[in-house]
C-alpha positions in Angstrom: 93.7 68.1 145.3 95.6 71.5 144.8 99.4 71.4 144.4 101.2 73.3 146.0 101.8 76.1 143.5 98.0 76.4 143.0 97.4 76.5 146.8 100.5 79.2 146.6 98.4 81.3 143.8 95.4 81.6 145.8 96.9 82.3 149.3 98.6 85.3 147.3 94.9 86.4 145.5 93.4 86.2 149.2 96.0 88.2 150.5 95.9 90.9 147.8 92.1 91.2 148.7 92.9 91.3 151.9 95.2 94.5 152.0 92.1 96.7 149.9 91.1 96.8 153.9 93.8 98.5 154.6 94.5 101.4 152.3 93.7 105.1 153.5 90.3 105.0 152.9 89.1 101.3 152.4 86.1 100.2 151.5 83.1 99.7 154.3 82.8 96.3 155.2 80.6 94.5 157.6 81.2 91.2 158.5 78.8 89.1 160.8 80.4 85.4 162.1 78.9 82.5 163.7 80.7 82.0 167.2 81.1 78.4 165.8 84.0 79.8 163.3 86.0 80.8 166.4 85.5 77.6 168.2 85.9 74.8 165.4 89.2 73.2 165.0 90.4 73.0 161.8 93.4 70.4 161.3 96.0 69.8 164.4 97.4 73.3 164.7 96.2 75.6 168.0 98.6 77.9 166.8 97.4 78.3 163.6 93.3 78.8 165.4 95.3 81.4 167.8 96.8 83.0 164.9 93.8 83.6 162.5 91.9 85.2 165.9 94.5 87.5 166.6 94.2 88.3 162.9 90.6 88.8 163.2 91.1 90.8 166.2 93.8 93.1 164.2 91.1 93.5 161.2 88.1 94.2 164.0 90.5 97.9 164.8 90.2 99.0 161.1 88.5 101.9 160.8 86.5 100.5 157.5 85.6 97.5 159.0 82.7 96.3 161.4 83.1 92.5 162.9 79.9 91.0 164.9 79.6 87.8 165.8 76.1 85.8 166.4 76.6 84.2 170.0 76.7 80.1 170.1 73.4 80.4 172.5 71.5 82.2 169.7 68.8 80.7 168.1 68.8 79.3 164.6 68.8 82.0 162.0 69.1 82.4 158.8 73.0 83.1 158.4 73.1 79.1 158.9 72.1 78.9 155.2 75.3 79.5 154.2 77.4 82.5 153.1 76.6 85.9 150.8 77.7 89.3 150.2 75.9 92.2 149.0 77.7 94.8 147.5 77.1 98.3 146.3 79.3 99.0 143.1 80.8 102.4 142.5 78.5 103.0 139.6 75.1 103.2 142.5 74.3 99.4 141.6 73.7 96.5 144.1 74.8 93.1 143.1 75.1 89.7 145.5 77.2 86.9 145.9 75.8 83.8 146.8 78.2 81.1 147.5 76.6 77.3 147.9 78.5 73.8 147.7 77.7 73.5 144.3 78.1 76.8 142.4 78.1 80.5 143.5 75.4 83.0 142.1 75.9 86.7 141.4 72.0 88.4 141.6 71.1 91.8 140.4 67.7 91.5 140.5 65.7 93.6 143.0 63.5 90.7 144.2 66.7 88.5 145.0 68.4 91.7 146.7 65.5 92.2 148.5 65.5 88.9 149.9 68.6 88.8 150.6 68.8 92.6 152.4 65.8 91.0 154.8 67.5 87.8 155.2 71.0 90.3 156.2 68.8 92.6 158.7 68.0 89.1 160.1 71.3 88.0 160.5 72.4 91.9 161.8 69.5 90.9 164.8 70.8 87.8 166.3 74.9 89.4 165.7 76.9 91.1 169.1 77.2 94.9 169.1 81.1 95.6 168.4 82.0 95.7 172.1 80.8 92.7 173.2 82.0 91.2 169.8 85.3 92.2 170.9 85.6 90.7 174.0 84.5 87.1 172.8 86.7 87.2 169.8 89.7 87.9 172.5 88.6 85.1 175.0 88.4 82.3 171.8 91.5 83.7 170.4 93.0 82.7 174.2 91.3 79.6 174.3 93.4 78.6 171.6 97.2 79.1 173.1 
C-alpha cells in the first residue's frame, strides 16, 4: 500500500505530464477509450466520476489532442488486450509502450511496431468520430451528478 506521501509524489508526476498538453504548441496526442472507462464506478464517489469526465471533456477542446471512444455495443477488439502507446521521438524514431499486469515493455523493433500500428488502425476502426465522441462523453459525465 502507498502512503500518503508516495501517493502525493505521483499525483504531482501525473499532473506535470498532464500540463505538456497544454503548452502553446503541445504535442499531438490521440487517445482512443473504451465506453466502459466512463461508465465503471470506481470507489463511492459520483462526484469524483463527474469530475474526471468533465476533465476529459476540457482535455477533448485542446487543439493537440484527439479523444474517441469505442461505443459499449462494439464488438470485441483488440484495444481489450490492454493498454499501449506508440510514440514518435523528436530524433524521427518510433518506440512503444506496452503496459501489462506484470511489467511494461518499451519496443523499438519494426516487427513489434508494426504489430502494434495494425493492432492501433484496429482500434482507430471500432473508435467514434470526435463529434459523436463528444456527445457521449457529455451524457456519461451527466449520468454521474
Amino acid at each position: 500500500m502507498l502512503t500518503a506521501e508516495a501517493a502525493d509524489d505521483l499525483v504531482a508526476a501525473r499532473l506535470s505530464r498532464q500540463a505538456i498538453l497544454h503548452r502553446e504548441r503541445g504535442p499531438l496526442l490521440v487517445a482512443v477509450l473504451d465506453e466502459g472507462v466512463l461508465r465503471r464506478r470506481v470507489g463511492d464517489d459520483r462526484a469524483l466520476m463527474a469530475a474526471q469526465l468533465a476533465h476529459l471533456l476540457t482535455c477533448a477542446d485542446l487543439p493537440s489532442l484527439q479523444l474517441h471512444v469505442v461505443p459499449a455495443d462494439a464488438p470485441s477488439y483488440p484495444g481489450l488486450d490492454g493498454p499501449f502507446v506508440i510514440a514518435d521521438m523528436p530524433d524521427g524514431k518510433r518506440v512503444a509502450h506496452v503496459d501489462g499486469p506484470a511489467r511494461a515493455q518499451i519496443l523499438d523493433q519494426p516487427s513489434d511496431l508494426v504489430n502494434l500500428e495494425r493492432r492501433w488502425e484496429r482500434i482507430r476502426g471500432e473508435a467514434l468520430p470526435r463529434g459523436r465522441t463528444l456527445d457521449l462523453l457529455r451524457e456519461a459525465a451527466a449520468s454521474w451528478t
